[in-house]
Backbone of each chain as ProteinMPNN parsed JSONL, in Angstrom:
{"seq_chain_A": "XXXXXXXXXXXXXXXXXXXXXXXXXXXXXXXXXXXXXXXXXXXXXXXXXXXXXXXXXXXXXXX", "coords_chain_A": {"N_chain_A": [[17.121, -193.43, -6.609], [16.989, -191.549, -9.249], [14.304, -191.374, -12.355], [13.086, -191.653, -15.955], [10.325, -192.582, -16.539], [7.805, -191.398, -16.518], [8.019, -189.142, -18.105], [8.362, -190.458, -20.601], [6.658, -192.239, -20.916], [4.574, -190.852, -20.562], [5.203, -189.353, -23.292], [4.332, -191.058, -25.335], [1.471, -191.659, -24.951], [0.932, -193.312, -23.356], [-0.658, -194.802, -20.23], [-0.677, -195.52, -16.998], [-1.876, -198.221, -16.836], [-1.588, -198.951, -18.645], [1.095, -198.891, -19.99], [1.957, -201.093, -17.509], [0.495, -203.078, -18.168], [2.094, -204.319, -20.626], [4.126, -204.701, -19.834], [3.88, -206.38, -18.075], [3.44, -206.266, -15.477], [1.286, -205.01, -12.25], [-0.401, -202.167, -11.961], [0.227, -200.811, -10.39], [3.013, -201.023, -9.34], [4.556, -199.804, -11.249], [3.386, -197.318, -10.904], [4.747, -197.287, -8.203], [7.219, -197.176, -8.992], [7.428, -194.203, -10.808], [7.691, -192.93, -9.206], [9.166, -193.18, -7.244], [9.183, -195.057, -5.421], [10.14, -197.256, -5.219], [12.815, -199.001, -6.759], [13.245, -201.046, -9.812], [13.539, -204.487, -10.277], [16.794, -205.676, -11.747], [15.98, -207.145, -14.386], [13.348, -206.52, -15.049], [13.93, -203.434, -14.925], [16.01, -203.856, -17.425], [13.538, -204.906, -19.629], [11.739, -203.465, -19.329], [13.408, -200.892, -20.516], [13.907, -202.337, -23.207], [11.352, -201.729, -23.856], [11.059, -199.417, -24.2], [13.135, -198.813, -26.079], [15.405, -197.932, -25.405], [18.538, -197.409, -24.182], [18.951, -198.384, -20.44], [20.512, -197.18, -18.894], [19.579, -194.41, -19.852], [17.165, -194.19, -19.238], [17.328, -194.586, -16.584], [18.388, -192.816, -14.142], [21.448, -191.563, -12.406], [21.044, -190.228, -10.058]], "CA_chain_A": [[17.438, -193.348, -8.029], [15.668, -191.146, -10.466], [13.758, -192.255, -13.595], [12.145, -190.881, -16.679], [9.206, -193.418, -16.775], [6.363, -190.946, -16.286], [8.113, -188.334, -19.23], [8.708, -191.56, -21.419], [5.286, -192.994, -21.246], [3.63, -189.302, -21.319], [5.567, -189.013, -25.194], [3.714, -192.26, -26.305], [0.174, -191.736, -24.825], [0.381, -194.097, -22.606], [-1.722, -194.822, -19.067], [0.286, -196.532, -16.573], [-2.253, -199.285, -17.051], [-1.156, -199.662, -20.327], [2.651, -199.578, -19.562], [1.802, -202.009, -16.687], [0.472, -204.392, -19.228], [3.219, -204.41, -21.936], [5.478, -205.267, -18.816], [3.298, -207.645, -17.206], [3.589, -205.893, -13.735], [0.572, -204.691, -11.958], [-0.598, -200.764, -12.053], [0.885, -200.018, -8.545], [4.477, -201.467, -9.825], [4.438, -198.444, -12.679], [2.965, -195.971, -10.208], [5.866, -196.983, -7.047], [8.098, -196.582, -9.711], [7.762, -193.324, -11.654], [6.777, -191.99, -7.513], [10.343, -193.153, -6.565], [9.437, -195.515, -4.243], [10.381, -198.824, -5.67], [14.119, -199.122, -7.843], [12.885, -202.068, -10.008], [14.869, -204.937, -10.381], [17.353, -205.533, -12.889], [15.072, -207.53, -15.146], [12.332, -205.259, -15.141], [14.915, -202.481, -15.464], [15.564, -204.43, -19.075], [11.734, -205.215, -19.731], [11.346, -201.837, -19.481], [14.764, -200.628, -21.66], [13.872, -202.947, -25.064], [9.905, -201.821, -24.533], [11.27, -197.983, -24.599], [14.192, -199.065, -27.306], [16.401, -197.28, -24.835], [19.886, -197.919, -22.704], [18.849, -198.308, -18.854], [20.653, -195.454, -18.301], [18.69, -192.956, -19.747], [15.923, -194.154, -18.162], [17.065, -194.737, -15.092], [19.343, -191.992, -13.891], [21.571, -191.845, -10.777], [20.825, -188.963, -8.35]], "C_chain_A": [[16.271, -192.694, -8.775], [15.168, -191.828, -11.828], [13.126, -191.558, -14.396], [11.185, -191.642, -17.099], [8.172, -192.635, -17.327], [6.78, -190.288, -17.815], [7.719, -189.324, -20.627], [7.381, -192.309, -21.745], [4.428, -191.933, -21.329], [3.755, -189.036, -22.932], [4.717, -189.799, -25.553], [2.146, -192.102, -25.943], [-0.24, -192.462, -23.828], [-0.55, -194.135, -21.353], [-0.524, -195.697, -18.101], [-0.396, -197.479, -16.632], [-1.955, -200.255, -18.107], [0.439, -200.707, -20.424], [2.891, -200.838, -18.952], [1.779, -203.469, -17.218], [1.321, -205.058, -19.956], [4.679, -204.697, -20.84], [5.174, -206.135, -18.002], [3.671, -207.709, -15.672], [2.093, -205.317, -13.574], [1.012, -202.809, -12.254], [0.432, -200.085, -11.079], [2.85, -199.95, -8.795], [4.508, -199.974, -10.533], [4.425, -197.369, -11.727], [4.254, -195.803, -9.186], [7.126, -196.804, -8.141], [8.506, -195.222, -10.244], [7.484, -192.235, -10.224], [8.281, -191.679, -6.967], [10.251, -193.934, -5.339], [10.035, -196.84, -4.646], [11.502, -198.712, -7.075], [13.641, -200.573, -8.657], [14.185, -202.618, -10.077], [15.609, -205.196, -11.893], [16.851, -206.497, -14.385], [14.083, -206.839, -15.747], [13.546, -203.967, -15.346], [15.288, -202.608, -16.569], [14.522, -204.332, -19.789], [11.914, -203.725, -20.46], [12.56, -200.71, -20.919], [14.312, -201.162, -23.167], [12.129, -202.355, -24.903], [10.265, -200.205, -24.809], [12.823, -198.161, -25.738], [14.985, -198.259, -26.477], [17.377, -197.699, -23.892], [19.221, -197.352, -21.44], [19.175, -197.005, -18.692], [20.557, -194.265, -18.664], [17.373, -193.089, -19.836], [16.329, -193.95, -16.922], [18.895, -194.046, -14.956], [19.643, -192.582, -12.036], [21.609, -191.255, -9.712], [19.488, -188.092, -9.037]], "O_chain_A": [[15.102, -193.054, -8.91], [15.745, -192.827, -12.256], [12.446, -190.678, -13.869], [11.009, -191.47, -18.305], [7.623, -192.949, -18.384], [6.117, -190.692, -18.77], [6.932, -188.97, -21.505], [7.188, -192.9, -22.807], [3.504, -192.002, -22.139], [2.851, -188.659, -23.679], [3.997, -189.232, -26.376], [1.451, -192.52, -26.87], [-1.381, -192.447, -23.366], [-1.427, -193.282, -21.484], [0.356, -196.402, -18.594], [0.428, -198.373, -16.441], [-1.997, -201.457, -18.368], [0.821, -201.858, -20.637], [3.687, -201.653, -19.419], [2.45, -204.478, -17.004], [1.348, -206.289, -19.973], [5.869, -204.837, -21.123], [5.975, -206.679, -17.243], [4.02, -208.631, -14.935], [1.523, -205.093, -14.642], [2.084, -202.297, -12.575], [1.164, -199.097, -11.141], [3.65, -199.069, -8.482], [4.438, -199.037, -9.738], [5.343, -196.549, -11.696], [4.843, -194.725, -9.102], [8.037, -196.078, -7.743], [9.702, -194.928, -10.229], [7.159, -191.049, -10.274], [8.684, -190.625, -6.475], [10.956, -193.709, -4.356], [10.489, -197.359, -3.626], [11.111, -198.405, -8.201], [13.707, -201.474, -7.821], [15.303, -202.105, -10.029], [15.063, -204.949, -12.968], [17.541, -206.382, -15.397], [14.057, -206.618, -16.958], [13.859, -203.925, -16.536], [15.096, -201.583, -17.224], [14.594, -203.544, -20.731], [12.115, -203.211, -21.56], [12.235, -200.063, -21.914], [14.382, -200.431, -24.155], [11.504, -202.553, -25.945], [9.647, -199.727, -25.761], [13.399, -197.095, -25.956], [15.506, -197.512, -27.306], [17.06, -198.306, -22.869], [18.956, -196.158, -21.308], [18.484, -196.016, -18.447], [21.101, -193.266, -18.192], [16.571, -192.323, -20.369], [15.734, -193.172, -16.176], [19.99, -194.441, -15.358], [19.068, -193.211, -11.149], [22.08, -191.606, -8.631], [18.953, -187.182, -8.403]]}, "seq_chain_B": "XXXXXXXXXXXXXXXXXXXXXXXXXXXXXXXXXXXXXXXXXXXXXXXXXXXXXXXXXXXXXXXXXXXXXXXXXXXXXXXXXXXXXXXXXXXXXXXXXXXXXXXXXXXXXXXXXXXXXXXXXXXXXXXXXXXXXXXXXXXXXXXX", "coords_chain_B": {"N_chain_B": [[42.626, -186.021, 13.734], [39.03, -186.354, 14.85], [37.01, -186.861, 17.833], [34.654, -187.481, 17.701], [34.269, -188.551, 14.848], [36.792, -190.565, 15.05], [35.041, -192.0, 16.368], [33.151, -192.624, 14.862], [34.286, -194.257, 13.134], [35.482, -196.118, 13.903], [32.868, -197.377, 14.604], [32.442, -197.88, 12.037], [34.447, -200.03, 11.401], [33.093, -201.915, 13.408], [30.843, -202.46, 12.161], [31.661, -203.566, 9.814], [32.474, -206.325, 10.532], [30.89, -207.694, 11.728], [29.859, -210.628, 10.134], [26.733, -211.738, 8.059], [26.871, -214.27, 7.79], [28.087, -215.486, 10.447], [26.159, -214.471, 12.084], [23.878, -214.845, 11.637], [24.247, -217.473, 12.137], [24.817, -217.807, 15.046], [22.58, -217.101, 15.748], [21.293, -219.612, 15.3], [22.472, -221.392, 16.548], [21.869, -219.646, 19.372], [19.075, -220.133, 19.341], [18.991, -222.746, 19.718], [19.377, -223.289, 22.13], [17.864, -221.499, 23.485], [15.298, -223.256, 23.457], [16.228, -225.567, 25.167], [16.701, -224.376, 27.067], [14.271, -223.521, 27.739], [13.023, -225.619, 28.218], [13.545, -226.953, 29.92], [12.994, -225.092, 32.354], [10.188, -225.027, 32.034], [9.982, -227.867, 32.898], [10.311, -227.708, 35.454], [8.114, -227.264, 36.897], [6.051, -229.374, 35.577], [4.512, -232.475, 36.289], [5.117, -234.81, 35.112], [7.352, -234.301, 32.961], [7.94, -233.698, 29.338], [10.839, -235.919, 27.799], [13.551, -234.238, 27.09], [15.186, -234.678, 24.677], [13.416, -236.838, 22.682], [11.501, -234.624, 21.871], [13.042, -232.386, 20.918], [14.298, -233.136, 18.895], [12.113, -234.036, 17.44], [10.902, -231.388, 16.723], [12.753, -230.003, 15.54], [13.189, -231.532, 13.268], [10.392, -231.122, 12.346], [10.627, -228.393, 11.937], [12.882, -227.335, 10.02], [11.6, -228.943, 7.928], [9.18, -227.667, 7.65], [10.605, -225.183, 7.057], [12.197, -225.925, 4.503], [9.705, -226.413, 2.665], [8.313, -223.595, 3.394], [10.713, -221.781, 1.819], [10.509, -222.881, -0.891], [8.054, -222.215, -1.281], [8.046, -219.318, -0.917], [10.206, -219.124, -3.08], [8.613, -219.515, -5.068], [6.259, -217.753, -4.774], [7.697, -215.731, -5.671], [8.705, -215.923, -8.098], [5.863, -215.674, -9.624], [4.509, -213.817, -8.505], [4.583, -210.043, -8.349], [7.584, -208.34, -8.579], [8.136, -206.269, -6.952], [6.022, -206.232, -4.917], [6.797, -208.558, -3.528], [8.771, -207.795, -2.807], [7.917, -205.674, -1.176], [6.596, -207.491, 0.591], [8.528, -208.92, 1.879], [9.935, -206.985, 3.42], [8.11, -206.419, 4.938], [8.432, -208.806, 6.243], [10.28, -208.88, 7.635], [10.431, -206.389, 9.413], [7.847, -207.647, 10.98], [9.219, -210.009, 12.396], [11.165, -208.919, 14.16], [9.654, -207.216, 15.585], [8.157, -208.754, 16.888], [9.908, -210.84, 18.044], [11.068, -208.301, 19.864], [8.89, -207.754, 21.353], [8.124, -209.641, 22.546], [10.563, -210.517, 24.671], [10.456, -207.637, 25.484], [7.981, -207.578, 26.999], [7.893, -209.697, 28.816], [9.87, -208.442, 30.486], [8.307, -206.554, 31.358], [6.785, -207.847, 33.364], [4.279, -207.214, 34.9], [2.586, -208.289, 35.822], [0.328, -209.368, 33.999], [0.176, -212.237, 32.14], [2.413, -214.53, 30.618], [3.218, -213.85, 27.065], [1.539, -215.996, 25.168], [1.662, -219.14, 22.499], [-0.443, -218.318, 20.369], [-0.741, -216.202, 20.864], [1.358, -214.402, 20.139], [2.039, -215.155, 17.639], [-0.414, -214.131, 16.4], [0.832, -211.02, 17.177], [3.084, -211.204, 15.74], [1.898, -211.53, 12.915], [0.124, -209.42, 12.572], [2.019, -207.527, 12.956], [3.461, -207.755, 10.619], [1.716, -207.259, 8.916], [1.12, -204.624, 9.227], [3.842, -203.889, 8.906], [4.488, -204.236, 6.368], [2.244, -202.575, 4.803], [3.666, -199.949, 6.403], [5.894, -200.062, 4.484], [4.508, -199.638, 2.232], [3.213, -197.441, 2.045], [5.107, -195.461, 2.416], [7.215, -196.242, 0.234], [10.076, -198.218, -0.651], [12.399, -197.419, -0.788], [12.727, -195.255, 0.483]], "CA_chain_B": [[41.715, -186.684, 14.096], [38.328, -185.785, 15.64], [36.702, -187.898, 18.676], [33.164, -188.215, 16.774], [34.911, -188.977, 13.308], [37.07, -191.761, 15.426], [34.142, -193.364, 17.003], [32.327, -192.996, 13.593], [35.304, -195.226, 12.069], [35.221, -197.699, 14.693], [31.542, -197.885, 14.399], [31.757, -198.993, 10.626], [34.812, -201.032, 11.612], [32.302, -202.853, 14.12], [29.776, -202.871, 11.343], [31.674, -204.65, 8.681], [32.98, -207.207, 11.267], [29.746, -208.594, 11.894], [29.128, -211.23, 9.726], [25.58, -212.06, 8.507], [26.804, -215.623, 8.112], [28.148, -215.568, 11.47], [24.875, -213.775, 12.788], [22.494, -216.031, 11.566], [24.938, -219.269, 12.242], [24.692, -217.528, 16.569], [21.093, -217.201, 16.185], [20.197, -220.832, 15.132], [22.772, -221.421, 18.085], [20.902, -219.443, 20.819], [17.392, -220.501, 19.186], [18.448, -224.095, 20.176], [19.977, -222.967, 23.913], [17.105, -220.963, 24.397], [14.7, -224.135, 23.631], [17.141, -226.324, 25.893], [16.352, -223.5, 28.717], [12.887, -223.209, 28.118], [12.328, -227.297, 28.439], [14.388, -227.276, 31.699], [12.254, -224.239, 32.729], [8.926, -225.756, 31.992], [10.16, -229.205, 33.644], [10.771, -228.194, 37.062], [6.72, -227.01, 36.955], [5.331, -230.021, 35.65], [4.854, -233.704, 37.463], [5.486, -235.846, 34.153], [7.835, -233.902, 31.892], [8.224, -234.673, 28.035], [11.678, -236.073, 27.901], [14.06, -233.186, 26.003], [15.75, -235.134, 23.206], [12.818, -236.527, 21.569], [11.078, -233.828, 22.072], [13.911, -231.341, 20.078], [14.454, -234.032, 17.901], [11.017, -233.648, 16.109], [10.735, -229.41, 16.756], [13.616, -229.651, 14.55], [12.339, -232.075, 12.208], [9.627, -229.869, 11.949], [11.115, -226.411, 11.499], [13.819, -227.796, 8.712], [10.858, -229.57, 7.07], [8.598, -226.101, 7.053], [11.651, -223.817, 6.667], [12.281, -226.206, 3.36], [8.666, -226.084, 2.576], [8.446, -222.188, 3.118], [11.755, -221.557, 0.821], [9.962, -223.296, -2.566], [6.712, -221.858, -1.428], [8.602, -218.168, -1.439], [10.417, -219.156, -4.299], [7.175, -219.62, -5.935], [5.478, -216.364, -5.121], [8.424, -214.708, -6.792], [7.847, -215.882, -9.579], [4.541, -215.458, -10.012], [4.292, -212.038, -7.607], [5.255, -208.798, -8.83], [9.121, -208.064, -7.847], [7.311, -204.879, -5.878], [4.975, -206.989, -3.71], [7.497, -209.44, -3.351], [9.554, -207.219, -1.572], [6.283, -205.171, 0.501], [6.165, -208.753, 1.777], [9.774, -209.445, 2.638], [10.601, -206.065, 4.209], [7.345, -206.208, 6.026], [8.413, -209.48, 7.289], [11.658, -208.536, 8.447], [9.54, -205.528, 10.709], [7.295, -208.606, 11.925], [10.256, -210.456, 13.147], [12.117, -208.273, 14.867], [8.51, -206.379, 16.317], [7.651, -210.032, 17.364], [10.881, -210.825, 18.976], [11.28, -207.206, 21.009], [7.95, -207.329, 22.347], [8.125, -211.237, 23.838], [11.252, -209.476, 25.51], [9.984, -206.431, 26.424], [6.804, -208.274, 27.742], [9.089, -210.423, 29.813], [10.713, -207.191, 31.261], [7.326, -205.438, 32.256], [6.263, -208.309, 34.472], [3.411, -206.477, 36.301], [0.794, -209.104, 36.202], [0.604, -210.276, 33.06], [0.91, -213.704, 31.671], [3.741, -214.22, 29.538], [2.241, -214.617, 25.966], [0.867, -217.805, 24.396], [2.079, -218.709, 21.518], [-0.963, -217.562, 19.724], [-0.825, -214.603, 21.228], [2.865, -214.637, 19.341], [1.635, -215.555, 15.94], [-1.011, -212.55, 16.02], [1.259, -210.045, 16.725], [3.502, -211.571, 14.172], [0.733, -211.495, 11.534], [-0.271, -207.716, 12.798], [3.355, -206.491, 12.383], [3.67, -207.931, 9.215], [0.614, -206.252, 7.853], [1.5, -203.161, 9.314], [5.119, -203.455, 7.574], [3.996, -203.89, 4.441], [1.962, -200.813, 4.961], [4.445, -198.627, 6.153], [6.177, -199.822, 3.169], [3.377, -199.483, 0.545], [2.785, -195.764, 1.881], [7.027, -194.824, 2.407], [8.286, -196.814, -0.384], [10.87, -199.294, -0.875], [13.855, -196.621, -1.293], [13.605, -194.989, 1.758]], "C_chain_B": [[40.192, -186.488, 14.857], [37.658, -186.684, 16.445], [35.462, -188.042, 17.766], [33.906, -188.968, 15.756], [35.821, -190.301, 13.884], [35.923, -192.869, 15.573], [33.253, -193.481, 15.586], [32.912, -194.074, 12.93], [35.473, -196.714, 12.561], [33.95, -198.359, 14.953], [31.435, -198.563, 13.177], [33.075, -200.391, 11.254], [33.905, -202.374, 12.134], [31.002, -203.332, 13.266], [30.122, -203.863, 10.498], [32.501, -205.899, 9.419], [31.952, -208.188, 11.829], [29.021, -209.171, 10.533], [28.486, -211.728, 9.36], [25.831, -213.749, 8.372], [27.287, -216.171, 9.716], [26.951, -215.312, 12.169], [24.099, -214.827, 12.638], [23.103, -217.7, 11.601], [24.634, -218.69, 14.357], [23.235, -217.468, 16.443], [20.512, -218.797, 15.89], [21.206, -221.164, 16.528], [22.454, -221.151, 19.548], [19.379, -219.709, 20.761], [17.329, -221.936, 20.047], [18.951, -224.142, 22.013], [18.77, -222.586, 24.598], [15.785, -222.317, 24.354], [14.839, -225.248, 24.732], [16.595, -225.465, 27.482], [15.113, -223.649, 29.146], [12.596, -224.563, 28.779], [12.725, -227.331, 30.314], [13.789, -226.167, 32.125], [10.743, -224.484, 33.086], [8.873, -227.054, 32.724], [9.523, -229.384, 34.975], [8.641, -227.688, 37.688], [5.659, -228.498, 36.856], [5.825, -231.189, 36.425], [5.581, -234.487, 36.579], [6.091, -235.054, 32.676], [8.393, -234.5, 31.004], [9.514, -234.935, 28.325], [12.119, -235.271, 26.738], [14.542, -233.597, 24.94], [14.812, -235.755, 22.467], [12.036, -235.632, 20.928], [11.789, -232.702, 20.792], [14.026, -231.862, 18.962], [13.27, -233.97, 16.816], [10.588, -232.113, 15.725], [11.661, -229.511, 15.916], [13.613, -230.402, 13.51], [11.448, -231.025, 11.626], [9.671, -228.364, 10.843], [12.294, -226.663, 10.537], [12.919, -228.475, 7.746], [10.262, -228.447, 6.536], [9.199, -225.049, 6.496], [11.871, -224.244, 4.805], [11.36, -225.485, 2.493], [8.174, -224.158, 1.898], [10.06, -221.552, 1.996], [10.955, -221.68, -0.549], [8.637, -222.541, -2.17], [7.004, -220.305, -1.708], [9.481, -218.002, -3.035], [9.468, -218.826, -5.665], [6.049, -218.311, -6.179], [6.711, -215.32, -5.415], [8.481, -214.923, -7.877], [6.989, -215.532, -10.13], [4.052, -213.922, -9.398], [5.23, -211.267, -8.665], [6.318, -208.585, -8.137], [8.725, -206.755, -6.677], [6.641, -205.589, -5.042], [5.44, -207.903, -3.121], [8.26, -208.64, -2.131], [9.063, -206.386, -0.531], [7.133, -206.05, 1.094], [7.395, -208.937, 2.334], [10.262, -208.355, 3.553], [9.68, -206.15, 5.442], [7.591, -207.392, 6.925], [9.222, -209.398, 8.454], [10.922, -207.616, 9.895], [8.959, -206.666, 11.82], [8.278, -209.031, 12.976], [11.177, -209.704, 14.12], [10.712, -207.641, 15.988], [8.382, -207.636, 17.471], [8.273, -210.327, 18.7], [11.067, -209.516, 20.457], [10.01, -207.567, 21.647], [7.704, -208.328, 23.206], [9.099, -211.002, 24.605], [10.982, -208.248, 25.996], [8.756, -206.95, 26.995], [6.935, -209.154, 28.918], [9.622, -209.515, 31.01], [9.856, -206.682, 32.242], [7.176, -206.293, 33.68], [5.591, -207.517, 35.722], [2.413, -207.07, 36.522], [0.363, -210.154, 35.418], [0.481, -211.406, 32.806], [1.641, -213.426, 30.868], [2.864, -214.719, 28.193], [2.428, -215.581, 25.537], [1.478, -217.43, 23.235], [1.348, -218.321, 20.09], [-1.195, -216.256, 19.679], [0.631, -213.803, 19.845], [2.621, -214.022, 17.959], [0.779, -214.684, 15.496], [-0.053, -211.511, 16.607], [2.449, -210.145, 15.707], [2.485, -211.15, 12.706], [0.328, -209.641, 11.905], [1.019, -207.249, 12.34], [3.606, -206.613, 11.242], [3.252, -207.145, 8.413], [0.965, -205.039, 8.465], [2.822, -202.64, 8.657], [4.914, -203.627, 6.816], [3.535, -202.929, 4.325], [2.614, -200.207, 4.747], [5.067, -198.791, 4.503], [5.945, -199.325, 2.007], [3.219, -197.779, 0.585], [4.599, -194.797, 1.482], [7.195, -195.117, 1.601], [8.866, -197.342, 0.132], [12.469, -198.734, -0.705], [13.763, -195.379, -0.503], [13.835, -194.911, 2.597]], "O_chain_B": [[40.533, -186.498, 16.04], [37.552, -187.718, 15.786], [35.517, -189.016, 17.015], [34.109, -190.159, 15.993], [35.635, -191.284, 13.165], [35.833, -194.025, 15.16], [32.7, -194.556, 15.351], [32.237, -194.81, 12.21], [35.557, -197.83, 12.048], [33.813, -199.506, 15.377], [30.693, -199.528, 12.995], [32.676, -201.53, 11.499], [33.899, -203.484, 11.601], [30.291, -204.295, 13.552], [29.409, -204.84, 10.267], [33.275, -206.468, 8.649], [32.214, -209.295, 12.3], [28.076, -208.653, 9.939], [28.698, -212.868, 9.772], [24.972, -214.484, 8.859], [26.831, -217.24, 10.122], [26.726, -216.163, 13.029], [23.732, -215.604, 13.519], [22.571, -218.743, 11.22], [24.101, -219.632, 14.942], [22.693, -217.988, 17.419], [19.378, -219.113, 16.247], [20.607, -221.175, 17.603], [22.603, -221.866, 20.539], [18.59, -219.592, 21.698], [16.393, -222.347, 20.733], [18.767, -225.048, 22.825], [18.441, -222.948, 25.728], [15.21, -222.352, 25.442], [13.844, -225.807, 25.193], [16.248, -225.917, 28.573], [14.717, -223.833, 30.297], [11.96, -224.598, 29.832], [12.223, -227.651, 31.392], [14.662, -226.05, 32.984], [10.206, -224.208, 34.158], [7.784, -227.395, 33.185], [8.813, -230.236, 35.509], [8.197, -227.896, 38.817], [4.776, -228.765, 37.671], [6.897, -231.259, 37.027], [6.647, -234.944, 36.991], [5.531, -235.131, 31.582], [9.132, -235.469, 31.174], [9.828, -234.229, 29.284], [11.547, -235.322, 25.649], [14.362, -232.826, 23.998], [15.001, -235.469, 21.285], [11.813, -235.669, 19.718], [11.086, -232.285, 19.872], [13.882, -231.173, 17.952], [13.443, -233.876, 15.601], [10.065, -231.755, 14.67], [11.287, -228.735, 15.037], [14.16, -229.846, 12.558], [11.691, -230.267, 10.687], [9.206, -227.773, 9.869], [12.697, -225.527, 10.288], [13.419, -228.641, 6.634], [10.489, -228.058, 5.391], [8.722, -224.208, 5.734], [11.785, -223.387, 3.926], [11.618, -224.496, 1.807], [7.897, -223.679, 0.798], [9.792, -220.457, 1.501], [10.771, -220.684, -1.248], [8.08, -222.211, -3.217], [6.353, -219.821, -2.635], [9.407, -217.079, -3.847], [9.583, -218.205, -6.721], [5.353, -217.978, -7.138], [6.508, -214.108, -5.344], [8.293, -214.052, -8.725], [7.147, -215.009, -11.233], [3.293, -213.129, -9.956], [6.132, -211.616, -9.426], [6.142, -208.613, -6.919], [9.294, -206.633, -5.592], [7.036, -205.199, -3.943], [4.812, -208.335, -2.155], [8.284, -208.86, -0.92], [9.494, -206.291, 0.619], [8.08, -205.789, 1.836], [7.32, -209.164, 3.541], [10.997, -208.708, 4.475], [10.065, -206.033, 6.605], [7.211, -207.358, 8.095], [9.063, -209.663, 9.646], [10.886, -208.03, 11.054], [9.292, -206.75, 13.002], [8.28, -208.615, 14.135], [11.933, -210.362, 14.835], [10.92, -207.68, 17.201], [8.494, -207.465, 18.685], [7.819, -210.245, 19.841], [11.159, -209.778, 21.656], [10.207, -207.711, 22.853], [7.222, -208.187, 24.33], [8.696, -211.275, 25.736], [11.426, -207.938, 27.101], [8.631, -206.224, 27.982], [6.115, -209.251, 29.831], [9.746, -209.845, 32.189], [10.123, -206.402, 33.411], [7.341, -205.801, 34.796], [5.976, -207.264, 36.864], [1.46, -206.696, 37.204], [0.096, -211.317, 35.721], [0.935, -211.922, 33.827], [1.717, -212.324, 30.326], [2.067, -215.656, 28.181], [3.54, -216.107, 25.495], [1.798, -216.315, 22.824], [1.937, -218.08, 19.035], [-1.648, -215.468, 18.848], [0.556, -212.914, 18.998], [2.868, -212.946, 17.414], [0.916, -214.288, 14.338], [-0.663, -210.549, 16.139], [2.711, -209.219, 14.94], [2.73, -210.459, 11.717], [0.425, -208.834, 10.98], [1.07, -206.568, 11.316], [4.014, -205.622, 10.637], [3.81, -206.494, 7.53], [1.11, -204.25, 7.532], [3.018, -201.56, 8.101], [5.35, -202.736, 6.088], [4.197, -202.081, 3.726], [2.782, -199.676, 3.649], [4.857, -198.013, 3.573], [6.626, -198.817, 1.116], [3.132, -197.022, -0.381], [4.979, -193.948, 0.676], [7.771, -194.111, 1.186], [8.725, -197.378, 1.354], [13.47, -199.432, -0.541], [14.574, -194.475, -0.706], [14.985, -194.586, 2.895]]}, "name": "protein", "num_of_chains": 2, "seq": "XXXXXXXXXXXXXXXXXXXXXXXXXXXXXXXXXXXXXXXXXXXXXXXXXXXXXXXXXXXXXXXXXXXXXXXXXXXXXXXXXXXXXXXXXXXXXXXXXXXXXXXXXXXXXXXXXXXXXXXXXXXXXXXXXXXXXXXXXXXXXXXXXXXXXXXXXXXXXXXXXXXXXXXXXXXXXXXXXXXXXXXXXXXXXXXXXXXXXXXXXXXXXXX"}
């Protein structure tokens, strides 16, 4: 599954340390994510949705 | 019809016909056959063998007490673990287990001299495969 994490946290300034924080996952979480190695789960897939004010699925695309 | 494309169809048939509650209801079934074998294996060696029913009787005390045990204690580092490290650890265990298992069977097989391994011998290459599946994991990913 693809994702626009990295674009999405590049607009705001962020660091993935930062992101990491404001989602209360470690650095590495952020990084296997926006890498494509790690689909988070559907919690964190939320988390992540209300901290970018955006529907899941245009973050998280499906091919 | 094409002969690959058949046997491809009867391959998923045979896939979604297996079970995993059946699977893992035959494996606590041959875990306790193959304990039953081993005792009566180990018997006919020694002079004063343990007697097998209390014997099974507390190994399975045991391993339903730890299996509990280990459940809330995994429970617990998902909570508190990152959903990513959570699952490193569970895929890498899955590798362990299965690495663990083939190689006390294939170690069995070689018989060229050998001793058959101890069961610390066991428990480190358990603990090695583990950490090496998490690895592969951590370097491959999770997704693919």
């Amino acid at each position: 599954m693809k994702n626009r994490l990295k674009v999405l946290r590049a607009e705001r300034n962020w660091s993935q340390a930062d992101l990491a924080e404001q989602l209360k996952v470690s650095r590495q979480s952020v990084n296997a994510i926006e890498t494509g190695k790690y689909d988070p789960s559907l919690p964190l897939a939320f988390k992540i949705a209300d901290l970018f004010a955006m529907p899941i699925e245009q973050i998280f695309l499906r091919h | 019809m094409t002969e690959g494309s058949g046997r491809r169809g009867l391959w998923r048939k045979l896939c979604k016909a297996i079970k995993p509650d059946w699977l893992f209801g035959l494996l606590l079934l041959f875990s306790m056959t193959l304990l039953v074998l081993s005792h009566s294996s180990t018997s006919e060696t020694d002079i004063f063998p343990a007697p097998l029913y209390p014997k099974l009787l507390f190994l399975s005390g045991i391993v339903i007490f730890l299996a509990l045990v280990a459940t809330f204690g995994a429970a617990l580092d998902r909570r508190k673990l990152d959903d990513y490290y959570f699952q490193l650890m569970a895929n890498g265990a899955i590798i362990a287990v299965v690495t663990t298992l083939f190689t006390n069977v294939i170690w069995g097989l070689l018989d060229d001299g050998f001793a058959p391994l101890s069961g610390d011998e066991l428990v480190a290459v358990l603990m090695g495969s583990w950490s090496l599946g998490y690895f592969f994991y951590r370097l491959r990913g999770l997704t693919a």
